[in-house]
C-alpha atoms as a printed R data frame, in Angstrom:
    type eleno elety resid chain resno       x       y       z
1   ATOM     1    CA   UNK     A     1  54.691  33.300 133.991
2   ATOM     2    CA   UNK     A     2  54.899  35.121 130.538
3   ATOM     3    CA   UNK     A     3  55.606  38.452 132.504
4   ATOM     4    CA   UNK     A     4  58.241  37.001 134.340
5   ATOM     5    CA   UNK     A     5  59.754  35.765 131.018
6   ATOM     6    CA   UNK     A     6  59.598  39.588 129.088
7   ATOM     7    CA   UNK     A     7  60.905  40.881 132.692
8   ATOM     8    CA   UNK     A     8  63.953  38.949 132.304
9   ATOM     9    CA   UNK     A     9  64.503  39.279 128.496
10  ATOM    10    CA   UNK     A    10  64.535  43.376 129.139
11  ATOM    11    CA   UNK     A    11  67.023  42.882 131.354
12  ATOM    12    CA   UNK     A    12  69.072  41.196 128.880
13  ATOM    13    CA   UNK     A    13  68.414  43.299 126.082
14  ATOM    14    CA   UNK     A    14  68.846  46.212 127.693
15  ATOM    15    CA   UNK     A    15  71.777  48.306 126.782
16  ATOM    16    CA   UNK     A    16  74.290  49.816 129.516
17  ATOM    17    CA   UNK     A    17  75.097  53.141 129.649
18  ATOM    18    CA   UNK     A    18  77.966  54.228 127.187
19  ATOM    19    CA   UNK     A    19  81.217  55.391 128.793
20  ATOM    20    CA   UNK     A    20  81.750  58.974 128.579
21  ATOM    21    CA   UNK     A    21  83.810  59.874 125.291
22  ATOM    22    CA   UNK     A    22  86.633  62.750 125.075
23  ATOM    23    CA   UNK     A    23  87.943  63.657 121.586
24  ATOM    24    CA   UNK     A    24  90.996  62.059 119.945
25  ATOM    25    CA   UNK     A    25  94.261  63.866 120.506
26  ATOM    26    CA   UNK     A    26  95.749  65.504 117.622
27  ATOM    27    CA   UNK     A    27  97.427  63.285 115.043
28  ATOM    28    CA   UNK     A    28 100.175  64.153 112.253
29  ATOM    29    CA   UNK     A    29  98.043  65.128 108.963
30  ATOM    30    CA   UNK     A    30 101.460  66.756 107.640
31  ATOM    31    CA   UNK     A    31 104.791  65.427 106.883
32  ATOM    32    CA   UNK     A    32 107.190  66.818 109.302
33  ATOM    33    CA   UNK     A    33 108.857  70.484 108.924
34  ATOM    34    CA   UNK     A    34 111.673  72.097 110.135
35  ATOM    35    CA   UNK     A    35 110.412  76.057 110.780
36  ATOM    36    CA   UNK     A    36 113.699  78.771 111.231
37  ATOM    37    CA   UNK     A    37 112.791  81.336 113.706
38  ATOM    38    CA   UNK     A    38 114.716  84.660 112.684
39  ATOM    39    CA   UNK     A    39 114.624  87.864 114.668
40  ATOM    40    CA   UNK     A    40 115.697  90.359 116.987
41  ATOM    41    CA   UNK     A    41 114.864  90.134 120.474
42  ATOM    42    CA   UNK     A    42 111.140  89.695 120.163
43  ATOM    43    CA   UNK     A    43 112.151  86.326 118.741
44  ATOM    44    CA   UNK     A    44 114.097  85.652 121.369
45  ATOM    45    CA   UNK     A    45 112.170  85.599 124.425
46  ATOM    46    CA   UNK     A    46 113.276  85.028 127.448
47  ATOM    47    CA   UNK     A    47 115.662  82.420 126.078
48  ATOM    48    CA   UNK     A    48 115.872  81.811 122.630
49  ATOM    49    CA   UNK     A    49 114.523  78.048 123.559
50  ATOM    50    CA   UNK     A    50 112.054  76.130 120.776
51  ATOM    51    CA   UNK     A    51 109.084  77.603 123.131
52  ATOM    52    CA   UNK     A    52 110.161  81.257 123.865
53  ATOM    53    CA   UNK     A    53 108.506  84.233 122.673
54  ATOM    54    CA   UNK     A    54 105.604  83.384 119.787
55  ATOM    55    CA   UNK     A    55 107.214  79.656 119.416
56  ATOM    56    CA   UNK     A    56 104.497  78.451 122.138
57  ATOM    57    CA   UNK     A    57 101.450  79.182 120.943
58  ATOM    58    CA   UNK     A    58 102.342  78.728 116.975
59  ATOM    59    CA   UNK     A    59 103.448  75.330 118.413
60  ATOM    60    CA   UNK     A    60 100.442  74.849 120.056
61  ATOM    61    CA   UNK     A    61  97.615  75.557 117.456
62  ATOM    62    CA   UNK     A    62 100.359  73.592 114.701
63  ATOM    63    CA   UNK     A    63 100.110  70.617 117.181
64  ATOM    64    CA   UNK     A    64  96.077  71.000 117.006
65  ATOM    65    CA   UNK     A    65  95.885  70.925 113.124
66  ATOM    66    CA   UNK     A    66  98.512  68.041 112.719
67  ATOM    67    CA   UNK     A    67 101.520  69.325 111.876
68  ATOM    68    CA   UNK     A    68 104.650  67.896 113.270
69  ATOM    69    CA   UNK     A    69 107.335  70.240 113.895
70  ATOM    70    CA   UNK     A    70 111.346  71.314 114.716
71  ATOM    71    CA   UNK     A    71 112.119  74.691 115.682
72  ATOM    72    CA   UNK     A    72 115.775  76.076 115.101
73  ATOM    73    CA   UNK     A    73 116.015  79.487 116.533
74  ATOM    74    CA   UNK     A    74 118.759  82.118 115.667
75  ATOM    75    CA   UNK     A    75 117.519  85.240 117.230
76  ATOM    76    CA   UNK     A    76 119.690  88.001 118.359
77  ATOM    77    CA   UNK     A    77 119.314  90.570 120.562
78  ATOM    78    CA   UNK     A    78 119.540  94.012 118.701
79  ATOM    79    CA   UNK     A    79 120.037  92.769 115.183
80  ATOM    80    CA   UNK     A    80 118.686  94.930 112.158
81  ATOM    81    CA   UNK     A    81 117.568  93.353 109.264
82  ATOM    82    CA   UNK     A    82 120.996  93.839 107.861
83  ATOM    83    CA   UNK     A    83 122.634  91.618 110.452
84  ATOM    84    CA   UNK     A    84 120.612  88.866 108.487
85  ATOM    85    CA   UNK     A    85 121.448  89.662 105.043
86  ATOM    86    CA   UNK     A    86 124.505  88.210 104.662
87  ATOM    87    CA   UNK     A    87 123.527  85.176 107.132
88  ATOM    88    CA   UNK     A    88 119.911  83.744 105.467
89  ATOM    89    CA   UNK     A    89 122.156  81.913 103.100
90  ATOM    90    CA   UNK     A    90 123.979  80.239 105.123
91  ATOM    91    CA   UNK     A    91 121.373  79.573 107.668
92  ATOM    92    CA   UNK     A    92 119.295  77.430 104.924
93  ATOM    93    CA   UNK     A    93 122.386  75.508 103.934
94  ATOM    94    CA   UNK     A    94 122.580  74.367 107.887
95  ATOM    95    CA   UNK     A    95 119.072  73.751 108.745
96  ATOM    96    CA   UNK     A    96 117.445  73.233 105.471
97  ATOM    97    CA   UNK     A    97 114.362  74.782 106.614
98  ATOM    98    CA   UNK     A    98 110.542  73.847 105.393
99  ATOM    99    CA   UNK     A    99 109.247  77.815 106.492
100 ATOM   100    CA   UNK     A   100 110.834  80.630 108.052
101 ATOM   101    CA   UNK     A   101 109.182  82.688 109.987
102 ATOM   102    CA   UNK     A   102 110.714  86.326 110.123
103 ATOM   103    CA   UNK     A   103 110.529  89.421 112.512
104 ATOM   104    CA   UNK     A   104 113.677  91.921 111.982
105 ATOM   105    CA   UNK     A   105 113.094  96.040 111.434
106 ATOM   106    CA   UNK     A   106 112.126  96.955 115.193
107 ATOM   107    CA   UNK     A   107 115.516  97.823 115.555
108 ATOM   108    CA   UNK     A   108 116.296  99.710 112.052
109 ATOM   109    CA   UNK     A   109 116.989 103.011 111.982
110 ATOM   110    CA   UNK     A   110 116.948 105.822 108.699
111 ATOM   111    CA   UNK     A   111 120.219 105.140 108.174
112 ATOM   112    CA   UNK     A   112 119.475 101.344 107.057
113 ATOM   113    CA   UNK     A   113 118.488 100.183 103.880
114 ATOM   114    CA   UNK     A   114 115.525  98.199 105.308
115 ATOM   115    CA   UNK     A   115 113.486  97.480 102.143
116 ATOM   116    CA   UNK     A   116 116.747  96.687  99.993
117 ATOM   117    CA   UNK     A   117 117.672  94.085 103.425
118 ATOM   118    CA   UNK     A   118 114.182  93.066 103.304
119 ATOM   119    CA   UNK     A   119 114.880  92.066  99.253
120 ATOM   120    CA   UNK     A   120 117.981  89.699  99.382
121 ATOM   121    CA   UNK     A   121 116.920  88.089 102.592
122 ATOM   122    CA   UNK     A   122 113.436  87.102 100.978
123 ATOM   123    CA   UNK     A   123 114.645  86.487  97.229
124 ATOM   124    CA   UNK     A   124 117.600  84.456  99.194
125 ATOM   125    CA   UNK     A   125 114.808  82.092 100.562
126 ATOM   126    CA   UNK     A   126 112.894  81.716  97.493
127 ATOM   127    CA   UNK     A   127 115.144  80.862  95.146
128 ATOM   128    CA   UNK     A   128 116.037  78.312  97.429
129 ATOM   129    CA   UNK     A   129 112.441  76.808  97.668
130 ATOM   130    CA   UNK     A   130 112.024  78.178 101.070
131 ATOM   131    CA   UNK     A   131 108.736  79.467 101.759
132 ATOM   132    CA   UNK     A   132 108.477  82.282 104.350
133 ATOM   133    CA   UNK     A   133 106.284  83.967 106.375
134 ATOM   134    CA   UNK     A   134 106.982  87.783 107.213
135 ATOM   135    CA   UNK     A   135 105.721  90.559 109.434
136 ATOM   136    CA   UNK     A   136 104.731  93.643 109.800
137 ATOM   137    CA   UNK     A   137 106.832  95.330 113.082
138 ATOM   138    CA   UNK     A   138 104.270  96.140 115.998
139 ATOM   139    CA   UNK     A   139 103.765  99.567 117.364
140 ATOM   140    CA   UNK     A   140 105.737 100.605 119.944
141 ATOM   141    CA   UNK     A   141 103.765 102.035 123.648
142 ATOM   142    CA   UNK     A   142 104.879 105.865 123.502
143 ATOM   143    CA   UNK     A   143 103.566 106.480 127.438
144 ATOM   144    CA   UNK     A   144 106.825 104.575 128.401
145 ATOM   145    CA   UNK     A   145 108.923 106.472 129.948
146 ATOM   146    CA   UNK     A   146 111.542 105.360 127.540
147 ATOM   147    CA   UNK     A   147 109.816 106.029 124.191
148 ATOM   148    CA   UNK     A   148 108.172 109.181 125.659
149 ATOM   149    CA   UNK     A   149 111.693 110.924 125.465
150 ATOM   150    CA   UNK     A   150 112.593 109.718 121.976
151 ATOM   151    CA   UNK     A   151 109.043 110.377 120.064
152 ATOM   152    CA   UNK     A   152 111.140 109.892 116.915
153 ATOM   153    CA   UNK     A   153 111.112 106.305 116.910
154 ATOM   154    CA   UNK     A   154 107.315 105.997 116.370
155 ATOM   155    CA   UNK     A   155 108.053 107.672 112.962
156 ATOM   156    CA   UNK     A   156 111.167 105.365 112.165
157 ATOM   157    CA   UNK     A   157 109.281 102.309 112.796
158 ATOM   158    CA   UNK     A   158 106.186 103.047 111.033
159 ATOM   159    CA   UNK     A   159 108.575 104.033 107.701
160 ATOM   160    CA   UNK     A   160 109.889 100.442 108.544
161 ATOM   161    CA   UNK     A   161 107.061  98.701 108.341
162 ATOM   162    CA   UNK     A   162 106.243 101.111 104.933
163 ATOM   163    CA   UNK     A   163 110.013  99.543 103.616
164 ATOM   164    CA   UNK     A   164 109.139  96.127 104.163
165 ATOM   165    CA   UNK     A   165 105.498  96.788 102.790
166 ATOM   166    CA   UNK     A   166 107.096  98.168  99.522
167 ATOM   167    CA   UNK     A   167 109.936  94.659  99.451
168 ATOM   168    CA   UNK     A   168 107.182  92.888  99.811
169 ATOM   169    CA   UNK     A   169 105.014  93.752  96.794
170 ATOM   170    CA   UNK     A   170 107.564  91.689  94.821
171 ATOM   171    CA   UNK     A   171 107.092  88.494  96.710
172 ATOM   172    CA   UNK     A   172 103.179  87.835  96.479
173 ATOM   173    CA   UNK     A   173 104.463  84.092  97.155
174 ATOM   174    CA   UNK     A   174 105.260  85.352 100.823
175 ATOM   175    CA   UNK     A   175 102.684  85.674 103.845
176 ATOM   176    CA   UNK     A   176 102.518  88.732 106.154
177 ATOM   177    CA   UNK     A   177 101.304  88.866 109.589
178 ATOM   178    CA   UNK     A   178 100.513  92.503 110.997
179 ATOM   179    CA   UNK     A   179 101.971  92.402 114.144
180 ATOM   180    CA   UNK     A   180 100.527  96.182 114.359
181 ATOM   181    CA   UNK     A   181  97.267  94.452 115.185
182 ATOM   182    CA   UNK     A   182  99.029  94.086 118.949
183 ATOM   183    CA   UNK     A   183  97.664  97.101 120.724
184 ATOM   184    CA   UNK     A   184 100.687  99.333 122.353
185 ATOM   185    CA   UNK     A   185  99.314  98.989 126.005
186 ATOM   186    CA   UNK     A   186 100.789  98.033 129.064
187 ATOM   187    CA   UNK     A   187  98.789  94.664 128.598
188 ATOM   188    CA   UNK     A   188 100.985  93.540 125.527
189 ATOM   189    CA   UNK     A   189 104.195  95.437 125.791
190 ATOM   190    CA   UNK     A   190 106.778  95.536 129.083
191 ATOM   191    CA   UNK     A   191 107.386  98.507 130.724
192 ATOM   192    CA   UNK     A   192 109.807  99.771 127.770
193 ATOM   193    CA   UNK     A   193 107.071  99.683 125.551
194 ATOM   194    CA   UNK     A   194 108.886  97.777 122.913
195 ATOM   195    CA   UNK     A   195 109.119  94.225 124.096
196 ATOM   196    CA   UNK     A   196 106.763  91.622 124.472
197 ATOM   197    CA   UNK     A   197 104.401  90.465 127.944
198 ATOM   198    CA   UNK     A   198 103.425  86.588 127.317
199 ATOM   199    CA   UNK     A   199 100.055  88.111 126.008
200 ATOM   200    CA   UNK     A   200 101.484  89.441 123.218
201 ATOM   201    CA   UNK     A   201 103.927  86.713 122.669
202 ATOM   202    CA   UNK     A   202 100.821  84.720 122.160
203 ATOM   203    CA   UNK     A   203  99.236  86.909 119.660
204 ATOM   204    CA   UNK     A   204 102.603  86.782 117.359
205 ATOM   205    CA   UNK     A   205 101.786  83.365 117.406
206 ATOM   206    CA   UNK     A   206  98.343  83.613 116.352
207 ATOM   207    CA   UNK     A   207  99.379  85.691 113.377
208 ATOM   208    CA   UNK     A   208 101.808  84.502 112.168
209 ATOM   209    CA   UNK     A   209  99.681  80.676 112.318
210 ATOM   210    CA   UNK     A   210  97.257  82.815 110.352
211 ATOM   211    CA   UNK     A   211  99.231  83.905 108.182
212 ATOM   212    CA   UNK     A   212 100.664  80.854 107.197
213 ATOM   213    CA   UNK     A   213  98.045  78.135 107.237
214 ATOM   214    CA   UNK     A   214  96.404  79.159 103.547
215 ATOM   215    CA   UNK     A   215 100.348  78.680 102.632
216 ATOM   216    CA   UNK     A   216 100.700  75.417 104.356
217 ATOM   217    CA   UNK     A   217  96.681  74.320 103.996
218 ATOM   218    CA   UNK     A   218  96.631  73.956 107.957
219 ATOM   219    CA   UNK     A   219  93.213  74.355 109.266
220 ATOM   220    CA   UNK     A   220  91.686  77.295 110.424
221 ATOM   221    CA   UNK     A   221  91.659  78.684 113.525
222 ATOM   222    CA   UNK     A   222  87.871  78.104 113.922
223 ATOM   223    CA   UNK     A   223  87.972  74.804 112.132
224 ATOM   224    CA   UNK     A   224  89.606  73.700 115.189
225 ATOM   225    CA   UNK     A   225  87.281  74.686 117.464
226 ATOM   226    CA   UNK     A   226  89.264  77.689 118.765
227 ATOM   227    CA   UNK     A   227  89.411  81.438 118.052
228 ATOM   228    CA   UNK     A   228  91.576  84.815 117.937
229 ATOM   229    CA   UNK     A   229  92.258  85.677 121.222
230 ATOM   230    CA   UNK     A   230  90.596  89.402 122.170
231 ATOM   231    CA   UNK     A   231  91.675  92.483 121.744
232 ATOM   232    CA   UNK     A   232  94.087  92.930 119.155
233 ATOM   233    CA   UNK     A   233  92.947  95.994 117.929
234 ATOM   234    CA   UNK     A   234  96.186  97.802 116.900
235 ATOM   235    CA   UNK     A   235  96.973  99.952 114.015
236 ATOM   236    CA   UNK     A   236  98.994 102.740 112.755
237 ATOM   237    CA   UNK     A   237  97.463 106.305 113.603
238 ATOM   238    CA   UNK     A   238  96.636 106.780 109.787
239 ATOM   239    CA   UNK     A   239  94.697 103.721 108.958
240 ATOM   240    CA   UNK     A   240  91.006 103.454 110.117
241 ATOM   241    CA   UNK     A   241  90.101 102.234 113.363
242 ATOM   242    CA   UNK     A   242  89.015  98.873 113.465
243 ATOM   243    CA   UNK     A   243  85.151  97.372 113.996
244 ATOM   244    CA   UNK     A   244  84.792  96.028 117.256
245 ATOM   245    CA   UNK     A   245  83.599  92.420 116.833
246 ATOM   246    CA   UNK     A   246  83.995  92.462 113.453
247 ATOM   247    CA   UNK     A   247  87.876  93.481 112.591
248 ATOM   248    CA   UNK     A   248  88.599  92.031 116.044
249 ATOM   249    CA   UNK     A   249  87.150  90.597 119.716
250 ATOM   250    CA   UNK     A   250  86.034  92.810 122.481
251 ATOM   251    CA   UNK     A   251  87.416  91.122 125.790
252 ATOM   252    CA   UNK     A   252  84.574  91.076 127.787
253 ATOM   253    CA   UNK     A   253  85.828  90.302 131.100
């Protein structure tokens, strides 16, 4: 009888299986920010729209480290980092940005005064408590058939990105992304060899969340259980050739 007793009170005490568990989606860990997207047609997209061009990813891996978000956009097609100059101020007084996020000089020339542009556009920002978050122009594919016949514009935009190097040694404040780190392949530029595949849109977005979350004490890419994407080993001719697996992921597949 006693067995039939502990028989029944194992039954009883016996727990049931736990249902399976997924992990919490993301919740808001930041107050709310309103990030200005300024650029040329790289910032663009395909239409200027709050997930275009970099906008999806950096929205994506914000989402994942809590930090709620409004894009305004005010790309143009073709604009120089001039064509901005005399617009930054007004653009704060409309939006009242948190962060801007800015990618002009892939379309200036010798003629322009990039680094002086470069100056009043970020001093602009700062003295009116905006904080920003810069880059570096990418490289542009010179096997295109388009860049092939003009190899003079692999010079201008490398003295670009020097410009904007030497603007921003003045504004320590303000983050850089290298967007030279984007390899100039037929994998991450279009057939001209200057704009963006979705690949590379994605990897803008990577750096520039990179370069921002120390600024904005988001969590890192790995503290989120995510990582770099492969590949984005890019540079100028001049500087050393980056460590594979170590300055950046080998795709394996």
């Amino acid at each position: 009888m006693n067995w039939i007793v502990s028989f029944i009170i194992a039954l009883v005490i016996v727990p049931s299986p736990e249902p399976p568990t997924h992990p919490p989606p993301p919740t808001a860990v930041f107050p709310a920010i309103v990030a200005l997207s300024i650029g040329d047609s790289l910032t663009v997209g395909t239409d200027g729209s709050a997930t275009a061009s970099y906008r999806g990813e950096l929205s994506r891996l914000m989402r994942l480290t809590g930090q709620p978000h409004t894009w305004k956009v005010v790309g143009a097609g073709g604009s120089k980092c001039s064509y901005w100059v005399t617009r930054i101020g007004d653009l704060i007084t409309l939006h009242h940005p948190d962060v801007i996020f800015l990618d002009c000089g892939t379309n200036d020339t010798p003629t322009d005064n990039t680094e002086a542009d470069y100056r009043i556009i970020l001093s602009t920002a700062i003295n009116r408590g905006v904080q920003v978050v810069a880059s570096l122009i990418g490289i542009p594919d010179m096997r295109s058939a388009t860049n092939s016949v003009r190899p003079y514009i692999l010079t201008w935009m490398h003295n670009t990105n020097l410009a904007i190097k030497r603007a921003l040694v003045d504004y320590p404040q303000v983050r850089v992304a290298d967007m030279q780190r984007v390899p100039a392949n037929p994998e991450f530029l279009q057939v001209d060899g200057i704009h963006l595949t979705s690949r590379a849109e994605a990897a803008y977005g990577q750096l520039f969340y990179q370069a921002a979350q120390p600024m904005r004490g988001w969590r890192t890419l790995a503290q989120m259980g995510t990582y770099e994407m492969c590949g984005l080993s890019g540079t100028w001719v001049e500087d050393p050739w980056p460590i594979p697996d170590v300055a950046y992921r080998v795709c394996r597949s």
